[in-house]
C-alpha positions in Angstrom: 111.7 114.3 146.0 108.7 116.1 147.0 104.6 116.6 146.1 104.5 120.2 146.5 105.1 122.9 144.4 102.7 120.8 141.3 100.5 123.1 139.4 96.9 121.7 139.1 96.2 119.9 136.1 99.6 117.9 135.9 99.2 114.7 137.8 96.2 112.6 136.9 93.2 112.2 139.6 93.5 108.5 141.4 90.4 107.9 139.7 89.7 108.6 136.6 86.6 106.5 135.2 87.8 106.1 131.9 90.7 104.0 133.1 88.8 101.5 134.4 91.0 99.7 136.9 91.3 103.2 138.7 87.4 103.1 139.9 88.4 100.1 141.7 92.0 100.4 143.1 91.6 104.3 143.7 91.5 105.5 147.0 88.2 106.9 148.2 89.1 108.6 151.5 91.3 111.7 151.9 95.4 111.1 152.2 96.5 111.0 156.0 99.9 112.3 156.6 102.1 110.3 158.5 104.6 111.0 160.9 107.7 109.0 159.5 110.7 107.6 161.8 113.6 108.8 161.2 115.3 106.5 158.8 112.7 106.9 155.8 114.4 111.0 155.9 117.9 109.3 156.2 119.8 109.5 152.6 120.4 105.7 151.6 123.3 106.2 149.1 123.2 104.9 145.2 126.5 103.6 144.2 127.9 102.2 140.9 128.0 98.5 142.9 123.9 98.1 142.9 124.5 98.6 138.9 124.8 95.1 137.0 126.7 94.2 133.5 124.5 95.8 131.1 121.9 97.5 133.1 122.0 100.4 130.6 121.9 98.2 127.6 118.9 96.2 126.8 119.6 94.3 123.9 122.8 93.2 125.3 120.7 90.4 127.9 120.8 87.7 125.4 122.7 85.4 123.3 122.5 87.4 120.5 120.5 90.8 119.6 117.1 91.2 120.1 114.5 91.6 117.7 113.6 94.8 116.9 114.7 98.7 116.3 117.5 99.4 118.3 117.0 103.2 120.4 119.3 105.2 122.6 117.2 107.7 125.3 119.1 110.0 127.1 117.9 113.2 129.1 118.1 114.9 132.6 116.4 114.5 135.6 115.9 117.9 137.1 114.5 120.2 139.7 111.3 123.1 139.3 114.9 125.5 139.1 116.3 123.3 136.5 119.1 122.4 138.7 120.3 118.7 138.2 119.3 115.8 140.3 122.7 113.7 141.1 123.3 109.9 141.7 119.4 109.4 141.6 118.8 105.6 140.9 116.5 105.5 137.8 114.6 102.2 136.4 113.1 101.1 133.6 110.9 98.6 132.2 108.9 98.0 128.6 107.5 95.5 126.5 109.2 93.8 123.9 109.4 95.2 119.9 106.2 93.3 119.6 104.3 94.5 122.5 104.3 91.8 124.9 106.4 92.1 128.3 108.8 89.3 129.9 106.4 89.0 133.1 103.7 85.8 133.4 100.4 87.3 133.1 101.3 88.6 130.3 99.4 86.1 128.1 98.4 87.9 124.8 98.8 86.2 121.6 102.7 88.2 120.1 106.2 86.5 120.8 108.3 86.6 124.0 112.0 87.3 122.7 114.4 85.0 124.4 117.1 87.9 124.1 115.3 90.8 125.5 113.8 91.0 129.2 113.0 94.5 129.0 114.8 95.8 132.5 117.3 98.3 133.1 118.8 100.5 135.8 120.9 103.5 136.2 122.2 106.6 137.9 121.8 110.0 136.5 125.2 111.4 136.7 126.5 115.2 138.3 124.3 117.0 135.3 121.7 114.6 136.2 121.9 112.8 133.0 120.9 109.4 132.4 121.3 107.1 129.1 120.4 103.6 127.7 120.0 101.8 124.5 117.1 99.6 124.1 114.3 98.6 121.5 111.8 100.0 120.7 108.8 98.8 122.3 105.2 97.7 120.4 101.9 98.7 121.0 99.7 96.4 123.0 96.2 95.4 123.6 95.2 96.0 127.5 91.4 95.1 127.8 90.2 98.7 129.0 87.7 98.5 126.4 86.7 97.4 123.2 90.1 97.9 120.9 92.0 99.3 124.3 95.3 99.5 122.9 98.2 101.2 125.0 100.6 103.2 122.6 104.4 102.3 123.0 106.0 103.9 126.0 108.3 103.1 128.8 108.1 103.0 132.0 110.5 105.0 134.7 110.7 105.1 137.9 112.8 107.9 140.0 114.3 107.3 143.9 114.5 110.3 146.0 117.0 110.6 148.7 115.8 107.1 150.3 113.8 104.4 149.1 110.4 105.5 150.4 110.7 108.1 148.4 109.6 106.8 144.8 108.2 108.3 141.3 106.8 106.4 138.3 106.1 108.1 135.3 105.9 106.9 131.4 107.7 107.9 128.2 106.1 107.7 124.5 107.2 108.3 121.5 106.1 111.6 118.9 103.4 110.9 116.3 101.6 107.8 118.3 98.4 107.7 116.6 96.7 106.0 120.0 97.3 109.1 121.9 93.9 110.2 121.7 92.1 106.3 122.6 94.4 105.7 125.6 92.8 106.8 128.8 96.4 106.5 130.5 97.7 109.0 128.9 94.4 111.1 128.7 93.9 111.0 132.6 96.6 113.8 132.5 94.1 117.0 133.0 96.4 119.4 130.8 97.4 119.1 127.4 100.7 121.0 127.5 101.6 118.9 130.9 100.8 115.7 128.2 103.3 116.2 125.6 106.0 116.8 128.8 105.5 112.7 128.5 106.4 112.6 124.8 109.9 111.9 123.6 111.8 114.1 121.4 113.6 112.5 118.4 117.2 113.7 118.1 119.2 113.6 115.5 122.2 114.6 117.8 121.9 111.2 120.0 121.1 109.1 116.9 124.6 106.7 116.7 125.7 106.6 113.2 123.1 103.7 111.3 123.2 101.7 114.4 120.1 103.3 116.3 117.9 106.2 116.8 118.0 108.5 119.4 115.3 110.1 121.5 115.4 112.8 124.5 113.2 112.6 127.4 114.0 115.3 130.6 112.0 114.8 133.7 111.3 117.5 135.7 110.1 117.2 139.4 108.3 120.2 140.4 106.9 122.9 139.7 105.2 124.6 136.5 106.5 122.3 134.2 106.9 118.9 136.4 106.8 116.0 134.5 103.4 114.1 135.2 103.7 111.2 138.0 101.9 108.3 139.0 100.7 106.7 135.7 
């Protein structure tokens, strides 16, 4: 996966003073390229075995079913040409239905669910398709600033040919009434390049009156990449 080939406007500035962490975290100096050795441009190989028992099911961790409304997402992982990116290990992580994640600084005052950890992990396959079922996840409060709430959304992140080689991105969900109050989502420069991060309810993935189902494609480069590095 490369950094080229982005038009401006699509990836969000290191710091943006709205998002307050940023200001602190953010680099302040220029990027250095680095001469890599060899092995971080060697392909490390994603195979079924790093895969666990229901890495592509979320509410199956437990004893029982989580709490919740149960979702498929499904899309494709995909280059500026539209051309599918195979065997690509994809992860994923999100709060629980009530906004809270399974993690120990997460201290704010909604229930941990016993039966959902909110982790999952998979390979996109040779149309570089990927697909899980999970639950929904809440909205949360994030300390930003005064009534900083972060709409629902979750996390991905994308391997390249080798480890080193790493995207994170987010995904929400249409209609999210917090989209114009969260500066996460507003550090994106371009509007259009924005709603790339917004799922698409489908009616073709929703599974019977089981769950829902929602589309999310990821494009890498180009025009219409999908923004990174939120």
């Amino acid at each position: 996966m490369k950094f080229d080939a982005i038009e401006p406007g699509i990836y969000p500035e290191l710091i943006y003073p709205a998002y307050k962490s940023t200001v602190k975290r953010g680099p302040t100096q220029p990027a250095l390229r680095i001469e890599a050795p060899v092995p971080t441009s060697q392909n490390i190989v994603a195979t079924p075995r790093i895969l666990l028992p229901h890495d592509t099911d979320l509410t199956a961790h437990g004893e029982s079913e989580p709490l919740g409304e149960k979702i498929v997402v499904t899309g494709r992982v995909v280059d500026e040409d539209g051309k599918p990116v195979r065997n690509s290990l994809v992860e994923v992580w999100q709060a629980n239905s009530a906004g809270r994640y399974w993690h120990s600084r997460d201290q704010h005052a909604a229930p941990l669910d016993p039966n959902f950890y909110g982790l999952g992990k998979m390979l996109t396959d040779e149309e570089g398709r990927y697909r899980f079922v999970t639950i929904k996840p809440g909205p949360y409060p994030w300390g930003n600033h005064d009534k900083a709430w972060r709409p629902a959304h979750i996390h991905f992140s994308l391997f390249g040919n080798v480890y080193a080689q790493r995207l994170v991105t987010q995904m929400y969900f249409p209609s999210d009434p917090l989209f114009a109050y969260d500066p996460i989502f507003q550090s994106v420069p371009d509007e259009a390049a924005r709603q790339r991060l917004i799922s698409r309810f489908s009616l073709e993935e929703t599974v019977g009156g089981e769950m829902l189902g929602y589309e999310f494609d990821i494009v890498l480069r180009g025009r219409n990449a999908t923004p990174m590095g939120l």
